[in-house]
C-alpha positions as CSV (number, residue, x, y, z in Angstrom):
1,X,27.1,31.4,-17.1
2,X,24.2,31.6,-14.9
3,X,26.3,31.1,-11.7
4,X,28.7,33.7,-12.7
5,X,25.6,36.5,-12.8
6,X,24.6,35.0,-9.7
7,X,28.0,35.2,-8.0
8,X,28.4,38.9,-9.6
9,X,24.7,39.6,-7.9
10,X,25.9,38.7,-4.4
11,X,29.1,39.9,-4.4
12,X,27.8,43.8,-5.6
13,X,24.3,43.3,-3.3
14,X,26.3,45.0,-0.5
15,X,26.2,41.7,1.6
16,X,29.2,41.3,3.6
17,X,30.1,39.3,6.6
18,X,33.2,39.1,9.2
19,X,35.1,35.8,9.1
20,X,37.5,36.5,12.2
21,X,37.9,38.9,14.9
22,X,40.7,40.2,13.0
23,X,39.0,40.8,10.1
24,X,36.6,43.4,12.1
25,X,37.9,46.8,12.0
26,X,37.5,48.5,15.1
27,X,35.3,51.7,14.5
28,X,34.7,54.3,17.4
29,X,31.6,54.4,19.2
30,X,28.6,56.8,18.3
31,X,28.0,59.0,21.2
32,X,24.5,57.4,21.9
33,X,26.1,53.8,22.2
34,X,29.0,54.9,24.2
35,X,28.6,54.0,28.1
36,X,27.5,50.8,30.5
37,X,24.7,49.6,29.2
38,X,22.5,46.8,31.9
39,X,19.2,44.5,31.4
40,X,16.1,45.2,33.0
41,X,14.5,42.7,35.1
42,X,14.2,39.1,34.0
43,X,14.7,38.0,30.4
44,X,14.6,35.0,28.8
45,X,17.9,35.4,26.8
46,X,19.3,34.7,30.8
47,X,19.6,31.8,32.5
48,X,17.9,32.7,36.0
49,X,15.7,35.8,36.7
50,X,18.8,37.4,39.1
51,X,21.2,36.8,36.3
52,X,22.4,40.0,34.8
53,X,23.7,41.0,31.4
54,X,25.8,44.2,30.6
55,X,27.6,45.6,27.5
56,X,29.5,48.2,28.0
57,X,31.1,50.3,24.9
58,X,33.6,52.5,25.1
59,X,34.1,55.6,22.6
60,X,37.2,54.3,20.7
61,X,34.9,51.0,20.2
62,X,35.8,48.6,22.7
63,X,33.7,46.4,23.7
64,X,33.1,44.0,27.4
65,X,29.9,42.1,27.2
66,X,29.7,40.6,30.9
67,X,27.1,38.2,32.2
68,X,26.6,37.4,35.5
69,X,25.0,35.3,38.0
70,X,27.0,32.3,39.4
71,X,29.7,33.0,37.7
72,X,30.6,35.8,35.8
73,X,31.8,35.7,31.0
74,X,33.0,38.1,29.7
75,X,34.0,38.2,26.4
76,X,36.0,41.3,25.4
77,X,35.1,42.7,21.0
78,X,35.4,46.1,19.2
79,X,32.5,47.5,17.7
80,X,32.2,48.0,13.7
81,X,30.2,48.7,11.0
82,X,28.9,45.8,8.7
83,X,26.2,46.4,5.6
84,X,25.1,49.8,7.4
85,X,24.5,48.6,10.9
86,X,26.2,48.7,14.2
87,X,27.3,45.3,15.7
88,X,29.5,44.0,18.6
89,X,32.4,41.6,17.0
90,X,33.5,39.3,19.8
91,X,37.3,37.8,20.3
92,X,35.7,34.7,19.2
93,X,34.2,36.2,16.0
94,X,30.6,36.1,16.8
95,X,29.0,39.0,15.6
96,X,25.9,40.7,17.2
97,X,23.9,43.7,15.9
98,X,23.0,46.7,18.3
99,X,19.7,48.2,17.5
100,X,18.8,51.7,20.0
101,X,15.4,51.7,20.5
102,X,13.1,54.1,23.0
103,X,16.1,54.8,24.7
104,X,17.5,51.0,25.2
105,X,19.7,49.4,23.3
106,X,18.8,46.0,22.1
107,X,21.4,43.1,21.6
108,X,21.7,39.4,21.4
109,X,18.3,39.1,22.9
110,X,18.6,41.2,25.4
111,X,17.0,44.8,26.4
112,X,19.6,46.6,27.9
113,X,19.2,50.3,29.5
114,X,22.2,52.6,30.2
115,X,23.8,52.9,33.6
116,X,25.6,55.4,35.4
117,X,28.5,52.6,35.5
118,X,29.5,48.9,34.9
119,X,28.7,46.0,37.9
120,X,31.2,45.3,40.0
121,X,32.3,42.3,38.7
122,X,32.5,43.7,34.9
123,X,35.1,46.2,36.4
124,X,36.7,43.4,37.3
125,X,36.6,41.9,34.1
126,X,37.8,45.1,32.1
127,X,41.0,44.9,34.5
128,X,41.4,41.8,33.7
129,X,41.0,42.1,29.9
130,X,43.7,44.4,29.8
131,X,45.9,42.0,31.3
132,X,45.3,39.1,29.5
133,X,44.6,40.9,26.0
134,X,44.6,37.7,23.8
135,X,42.2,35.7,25.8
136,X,38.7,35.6,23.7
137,X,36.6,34.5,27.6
138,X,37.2,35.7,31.0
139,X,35.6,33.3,33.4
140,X,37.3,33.2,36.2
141,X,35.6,36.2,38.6
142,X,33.9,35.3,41.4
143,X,30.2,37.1,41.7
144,X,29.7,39.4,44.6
145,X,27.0,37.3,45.4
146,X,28.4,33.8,45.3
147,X,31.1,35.2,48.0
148,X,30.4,34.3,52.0
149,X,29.1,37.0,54.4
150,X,31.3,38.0,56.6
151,X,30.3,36.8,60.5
152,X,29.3,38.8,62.6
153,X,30.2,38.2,66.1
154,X,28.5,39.8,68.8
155,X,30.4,42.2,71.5
């Protein structure tokens, strides 16, 4: 009897959670989360101090979180709602709150400030998304910055 209260307890405390990327229903984007949203300086959620880490959210609730450095992941999701709160649902079902704060956004460890538009690369990766629209990771973009410079030869 006792585990049936508890099991009545849980199930009507609100608590719910999102077993597959499926399972997420795609909700559109709130106009202060809508846009390109890029860390600030060095952060210890990223593997090197140059890395870079960028979410960008569109209004129907699509979602690119792209990290960069020397090599670029993205990993395309849809924002939702889950027990009152915004969070980023990933193709591989990972789910990440988004808390605005001050102006920033804060997500998966990271503080993130909004930018006029998305890197390079993650403009890449949206392109590429489209294409490829069951793959959960795009890995497979070479960084600006890992690319040769062009010799110069003198005249």
């Amino acid at each position: 009897m006792k585990k049936w209260i508890v099991l009545a307890a849980v199930a009507l405390s609100g608590c719910a959670q999102i077993n597959s990327y499926s399972d997420a229903v795609k909700t559109p984007a709130p106009a202060a989360l809508q846009g390109n949203w890029q860390t600030v300086g060095p952060q210890s959620k990223l593997i090197s101090g140059q890395a870079l880490g960028s979410l960008i959210i569109t209004a129907d609730g699509d979602t690119l979180d792209c990290r960069q450095w020397q090599r670029v992941i993205a990993k395309p999701g849809k924002l939702t709602r889950l027990s009152d709160r915004w969070v980023n649902v990933n193709r591989q079902s990972r789910v990440m709150p988004l808390v605005l704060e001050n102006g920033g956004l804060q997500y998966d460890g990271l503080r993130l400030r909004k930018v006029e538009q998305p890197t390079v690369e993650c403009q890449q990766a949206l392109a590429e998304v489209a294409q490829r629209p069951d793959e959960a990771v795009i890995q497979d973009i070479e960084p600006e910055l890992m690319k040769p410079v062009a010799a110069h030869t003198a005249q």
